[in-house]
Structure formats: structure tokens, C-alpha cells
C-alpha positions as CSV (number, residue, x, y, z in Angstrom):
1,X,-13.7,15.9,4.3
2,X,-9.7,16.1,5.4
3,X,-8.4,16.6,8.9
4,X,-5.3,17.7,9.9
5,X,-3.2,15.8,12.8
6,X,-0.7,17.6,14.2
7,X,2.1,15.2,16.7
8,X,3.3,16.2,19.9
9,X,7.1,16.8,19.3
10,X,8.0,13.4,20.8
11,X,6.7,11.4,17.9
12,X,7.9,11.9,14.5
13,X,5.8,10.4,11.6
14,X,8.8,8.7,9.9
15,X,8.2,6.3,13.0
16,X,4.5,6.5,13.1
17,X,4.8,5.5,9.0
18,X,6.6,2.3,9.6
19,X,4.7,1.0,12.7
20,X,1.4,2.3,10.4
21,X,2.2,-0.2,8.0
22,X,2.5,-2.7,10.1
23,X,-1.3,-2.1,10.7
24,X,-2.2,-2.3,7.2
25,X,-2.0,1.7,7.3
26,X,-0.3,3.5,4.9
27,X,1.3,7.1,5.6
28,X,2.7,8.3,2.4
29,X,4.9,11.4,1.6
30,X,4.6,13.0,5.1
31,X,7.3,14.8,4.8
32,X,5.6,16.8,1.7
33,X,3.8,18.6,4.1
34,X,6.7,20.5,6.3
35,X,8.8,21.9,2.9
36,X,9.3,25.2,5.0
37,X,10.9,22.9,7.7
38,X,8.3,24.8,10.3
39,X,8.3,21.2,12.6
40,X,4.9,21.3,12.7
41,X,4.9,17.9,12.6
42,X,1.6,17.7,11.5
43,X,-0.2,15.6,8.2
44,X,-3.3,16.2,6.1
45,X,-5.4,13.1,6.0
46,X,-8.4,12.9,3.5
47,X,-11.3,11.1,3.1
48,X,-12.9,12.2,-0.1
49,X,-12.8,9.0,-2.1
50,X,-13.7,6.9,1.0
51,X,-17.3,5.7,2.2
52,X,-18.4,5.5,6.0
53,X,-17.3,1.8,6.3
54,X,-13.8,2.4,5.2
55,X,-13.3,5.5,7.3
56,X,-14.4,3.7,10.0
57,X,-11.1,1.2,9.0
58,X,-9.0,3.7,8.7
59,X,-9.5,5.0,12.0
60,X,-9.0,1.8,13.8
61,X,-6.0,1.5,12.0
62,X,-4.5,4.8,13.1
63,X,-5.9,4.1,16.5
64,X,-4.0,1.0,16.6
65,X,-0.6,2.2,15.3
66,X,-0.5,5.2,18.0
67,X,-1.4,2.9,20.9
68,X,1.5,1.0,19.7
69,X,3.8,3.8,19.9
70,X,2.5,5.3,23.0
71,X,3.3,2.2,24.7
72,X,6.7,1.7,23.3
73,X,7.5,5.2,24.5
């Protein structure tokens, strides 16, 4: 299973990466996925290798970072 997030032009994931981190999130090689430089600003996040539980951690993670941001905006 994969999902694809696409940002509202406001955030950039170069921000989103380092404030994910601090979450215990990491967001690697986002920029792999705009090589055409479209500014789609949008990643590809899979979940192949990962069980219910851990999805589950992810998810609050990413929730976490992005109500961070929200509010700092």
C-alpha cells in the first residue's frame, strides 16, 4: 500500500522534513520525486514493509509534524 501527499503550495517539504524529524519522522529524498521541476509538491509514502501498529506510528507522527507547521504558519 503507498499514498501519495500532495502540499498546498505554502508548505514546502524541505521544511516539513526538518520539523518531521523532530517527531521522530523521517522524510528522505523528497525532492527525488519532482526531477521535472512540475511543483507538485507532492511525496510518495509507502507502507509495504510496515505492519498495522507501526502505520498507525507513522501516522501520528506525520499528524504531529503538520500540526506543528500549521500553527507556526
Amino acid at each position: 500500500m503507498a499514498i501519495w501527499l500532495q502540499l498546498d503550495q505554502k508548505y514546502n517539504w524541505k521544511e516539513i522534513a526538518v520539523e518531521a524529524k523532530k517527531h521522530q519522522l523521517e522524510i528522505g529524498e523528497w525532492q527525488r520525486y519532482d526531477l521535472a521541476n512540475k511543483k507538485h509538491n507532492a511525496i510518495r509514502i509507502s507502507f509495504t514493509s510496515y505492519n498495522e501498529e507501526e502505520i498507525m506510528l507513522l501516522v501520528e507522527r506525520l499528524k504531529s509534524t503538520f500540526n506543528y507547521i500549521k500553527k507556526a504558519l
